[in-house]
C-alpha positions in Angstrom: 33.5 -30.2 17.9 34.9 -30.6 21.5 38.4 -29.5 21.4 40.7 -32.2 23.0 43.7 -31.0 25.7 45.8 -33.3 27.7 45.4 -32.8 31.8 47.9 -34.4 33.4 48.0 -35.4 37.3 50.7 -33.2 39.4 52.7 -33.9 42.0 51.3 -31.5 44.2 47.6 -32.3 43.8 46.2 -34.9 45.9 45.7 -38.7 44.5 41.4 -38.0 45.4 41.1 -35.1 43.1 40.6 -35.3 39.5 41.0 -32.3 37.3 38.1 -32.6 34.3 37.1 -29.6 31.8 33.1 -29.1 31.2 32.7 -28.1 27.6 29.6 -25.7 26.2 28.6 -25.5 22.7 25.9 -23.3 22.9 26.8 -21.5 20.2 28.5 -24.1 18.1 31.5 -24.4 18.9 33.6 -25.6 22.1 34.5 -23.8 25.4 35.3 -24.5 28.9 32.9 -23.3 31.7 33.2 -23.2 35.6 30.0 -22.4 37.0 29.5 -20.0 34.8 25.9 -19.8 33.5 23.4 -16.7 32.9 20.2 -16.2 34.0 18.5 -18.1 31.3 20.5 -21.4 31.9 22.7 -20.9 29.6 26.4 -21.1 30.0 28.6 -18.0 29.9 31.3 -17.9 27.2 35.2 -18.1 28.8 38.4 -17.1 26.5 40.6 -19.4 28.3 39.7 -23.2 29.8 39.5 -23.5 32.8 39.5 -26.6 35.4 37.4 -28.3 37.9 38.4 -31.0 40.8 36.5 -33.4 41.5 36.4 -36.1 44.5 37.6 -39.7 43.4 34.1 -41.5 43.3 32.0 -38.7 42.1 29.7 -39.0 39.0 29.7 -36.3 36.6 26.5 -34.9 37.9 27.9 -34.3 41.3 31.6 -32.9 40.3 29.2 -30.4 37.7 27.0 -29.3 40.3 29.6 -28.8 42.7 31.7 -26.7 40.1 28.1 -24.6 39.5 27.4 -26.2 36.4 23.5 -27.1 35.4 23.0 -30.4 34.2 19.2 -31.3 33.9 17.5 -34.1 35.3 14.4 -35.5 36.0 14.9 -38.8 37.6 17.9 -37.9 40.1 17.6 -36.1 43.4 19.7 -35.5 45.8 18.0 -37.9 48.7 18.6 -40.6 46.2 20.5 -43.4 44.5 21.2 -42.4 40.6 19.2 -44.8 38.8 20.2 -43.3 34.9 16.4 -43.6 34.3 15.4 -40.7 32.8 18.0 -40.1 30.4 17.5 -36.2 30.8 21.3 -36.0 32.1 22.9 -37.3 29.4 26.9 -35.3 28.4 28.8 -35.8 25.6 32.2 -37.1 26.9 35.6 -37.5 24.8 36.0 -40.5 23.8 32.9 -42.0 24.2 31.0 -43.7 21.6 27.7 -42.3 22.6 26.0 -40.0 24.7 26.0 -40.8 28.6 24.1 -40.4 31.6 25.9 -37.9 34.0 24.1 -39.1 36.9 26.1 -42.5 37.0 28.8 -42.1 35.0 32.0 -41.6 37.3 34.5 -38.8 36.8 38.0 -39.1 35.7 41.5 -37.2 35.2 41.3 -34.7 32.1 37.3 -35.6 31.3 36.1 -33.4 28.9 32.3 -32.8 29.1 30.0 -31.3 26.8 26.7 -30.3 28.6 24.9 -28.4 26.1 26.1 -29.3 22.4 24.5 -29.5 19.7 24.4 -33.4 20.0 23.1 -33.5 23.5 20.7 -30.9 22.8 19.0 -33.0 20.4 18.8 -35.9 22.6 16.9 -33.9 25.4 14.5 -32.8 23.5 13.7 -36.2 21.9 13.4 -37.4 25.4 11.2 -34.4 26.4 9.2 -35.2 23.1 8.9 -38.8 24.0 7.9 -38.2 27.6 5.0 -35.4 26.7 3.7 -37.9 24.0 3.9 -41.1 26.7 0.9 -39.9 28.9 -1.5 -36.9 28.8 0.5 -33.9 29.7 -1.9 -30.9 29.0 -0.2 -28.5 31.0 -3.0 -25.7 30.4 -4.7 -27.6 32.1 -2.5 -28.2 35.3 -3.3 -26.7 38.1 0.7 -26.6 38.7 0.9 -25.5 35.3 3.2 -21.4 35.6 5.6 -19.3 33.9 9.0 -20.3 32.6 10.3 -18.1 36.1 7.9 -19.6 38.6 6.6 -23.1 37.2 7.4 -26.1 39.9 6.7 -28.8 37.5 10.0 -30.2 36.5 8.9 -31.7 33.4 7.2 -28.1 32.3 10.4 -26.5 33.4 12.7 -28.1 30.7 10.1 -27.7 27.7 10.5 -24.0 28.7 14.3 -24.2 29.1 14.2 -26.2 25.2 12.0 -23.8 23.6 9.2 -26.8 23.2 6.2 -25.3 21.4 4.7 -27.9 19.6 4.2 -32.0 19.7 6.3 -34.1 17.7 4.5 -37.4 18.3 0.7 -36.5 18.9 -0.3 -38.5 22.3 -3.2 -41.4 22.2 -5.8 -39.3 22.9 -8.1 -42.0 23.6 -6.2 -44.0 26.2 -7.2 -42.9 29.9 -5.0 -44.2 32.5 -6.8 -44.8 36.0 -6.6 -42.2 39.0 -6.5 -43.4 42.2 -8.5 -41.2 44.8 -8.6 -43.9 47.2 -6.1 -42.2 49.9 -7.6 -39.5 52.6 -5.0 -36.5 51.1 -4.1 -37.2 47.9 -4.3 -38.5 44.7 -2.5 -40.6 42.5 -3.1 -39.5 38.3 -1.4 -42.1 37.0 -2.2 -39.6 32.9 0.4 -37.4 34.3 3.2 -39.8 35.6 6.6 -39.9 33.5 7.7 -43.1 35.2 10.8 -41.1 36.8 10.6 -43.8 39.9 11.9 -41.0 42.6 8.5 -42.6 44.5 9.2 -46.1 44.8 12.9 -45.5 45.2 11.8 -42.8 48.1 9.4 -45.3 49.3 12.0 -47.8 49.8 15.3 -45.8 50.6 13.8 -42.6 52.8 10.8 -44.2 54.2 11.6 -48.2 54.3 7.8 -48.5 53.8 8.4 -50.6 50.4 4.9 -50.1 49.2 5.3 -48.9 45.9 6.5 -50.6 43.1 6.3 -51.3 39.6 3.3 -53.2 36.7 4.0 -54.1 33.4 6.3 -53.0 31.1 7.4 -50.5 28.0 4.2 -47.9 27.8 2.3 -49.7 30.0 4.3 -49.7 33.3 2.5 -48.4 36.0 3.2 -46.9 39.6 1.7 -49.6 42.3 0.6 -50.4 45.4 1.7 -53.5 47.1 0.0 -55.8 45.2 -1.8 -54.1 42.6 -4.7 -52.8 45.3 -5.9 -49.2 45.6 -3.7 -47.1 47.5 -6.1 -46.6 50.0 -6.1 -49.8 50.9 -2.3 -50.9 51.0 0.6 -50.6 53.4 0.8 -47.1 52.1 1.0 -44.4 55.5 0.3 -41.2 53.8 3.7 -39.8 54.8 3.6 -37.3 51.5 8.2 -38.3 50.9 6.3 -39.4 47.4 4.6 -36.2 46.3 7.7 -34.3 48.2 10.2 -35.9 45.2 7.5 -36.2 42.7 9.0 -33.9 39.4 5.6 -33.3 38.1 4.3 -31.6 40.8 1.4 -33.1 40.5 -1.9 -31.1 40.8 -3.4 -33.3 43.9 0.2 -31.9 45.7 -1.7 -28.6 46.3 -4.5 -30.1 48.4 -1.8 -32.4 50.6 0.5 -28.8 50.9 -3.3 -27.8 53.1 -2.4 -30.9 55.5 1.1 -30.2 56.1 2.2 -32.9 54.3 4.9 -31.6 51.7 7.5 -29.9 52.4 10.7 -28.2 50.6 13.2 -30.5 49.2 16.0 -28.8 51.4 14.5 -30.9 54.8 14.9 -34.7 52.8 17.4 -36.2 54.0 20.6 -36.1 51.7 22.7 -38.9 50.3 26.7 -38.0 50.9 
């Protein structure tokens, strides 16, 4: 239960900022963080609320992480447009009928978020569920595959961070979905792909190469090339943004890291 308090705008505070009140129900009932989270991800219990401004404009993914506060995502990065893909970022918000995506949802006076109830927890780890049981994820098998401390896959990361053990839906087993080893450096395993997009969208707003888009649709959207032609053989110009924003880390990344081509996150460019 989020508890509900009236924020009201005052005279001295500037017309831009908005005062909102992140919420955390980790332990089942409602409290106000700022920044405040342990080394597990978890937030830190407060006695009081407290509050957070935020710039007029921001999304409730940008006013959290610039109070401190983790929101998970898979499909946003900081280089690029929100696209509210992924559905990893979803907050309970007063007053809203359903769940909703932090990453594009814009911030307002006297929000109150809940980034870890019992509510949203649930619908992160059906996502999670649904995204391991998409595609083959075998993560024993990855050569990216680590420890809950030292693990780059993204997608890896959460399962740790929501204690998933176990397969809810089995995946198809039988299905193989094509790799594409056509390119010099790397690969493209499209059994490991979780359809985030960061690639096209890096492809078209970093790079302006517009090579990659998108094939078909539901389960069987794919990750193309131009026209549908091996990457080896498109418009593609091996520049490595792709694998650089890529969540899943994907294993053919360690073989492009031996030809300089990926780099850390903190030398994209980033969006204002």
């Amino acid at each position: 239960m989020i508890h509900e308090r009236q924020v009201r705008r005052t005279e001295s505070r500037p017309a831009s900022l908005f005062v909102f009140e992140v919420v955390c129900s980790t332990w089942g009932h409602a409290f106000s963080v700022k920044g405040g989270q342990d080394a597990n991800g978890r937030c830190q219990r407060h006695n009081k609320w407290s509050q957070s401004q935020a710039q007029a404009g921001q999304t409730v993914l940008q006013a959290a992480r610039a109070a401190g506060i983790d929101i998970p995502t898979l499909c946003s990065h900081p280089a690029l447009k929100p696209d509210s893909i992924c559905r990893i970022c979803v907050v309970e918000i007063e007053r809203q009928r359903v769940l909703q995506p932090a990453c594009t949802f814009p911030v307002a006076e006297g929000m109150v978020i809940a980034t870890e109830s019992d509510k949203v927890t649930a619908a992160r780890k059906m996502v999670l569920q649904l995204l391991f049981a998409q595609r083959l994820h075998y993560c024993m098998y990855c050569a990216e595959s680590g420890g809950s401390e030292d693990v780059e896959c993204e997608l890896q990361k959460l399962a740790y961070r929501y204690q998933l053990d176990s397969w809810t839906f089995a995946p198809n087993t039988l299905k193989r979905w094509p790799v594409d080893a056509s390119r010099s450096h790397f690969v493209m395993d499209h059994n490991r792909c979780i359809m985030c997009r960061r690639c096209v969208r890096a492809c078209d707003e970093i790079v302006a190469n517009h090579t990659l888009s998108i094939r078909g649709r539901g389960a069987r959207t794919m990750i193309i090339a131009d026209d549908d032609v091996p990457f080896g053989e498109s418009s593609c110009v091996s520049c490595g943004t792709c694998l650089q924003v890529c969540p899943r880390a994907l294993s053919s990344i360690a073989a492009a890291r031996t030809w300089g081509m990926v780099q850390p996150w903190s030398e994209l460019p980033r969006r204002a």
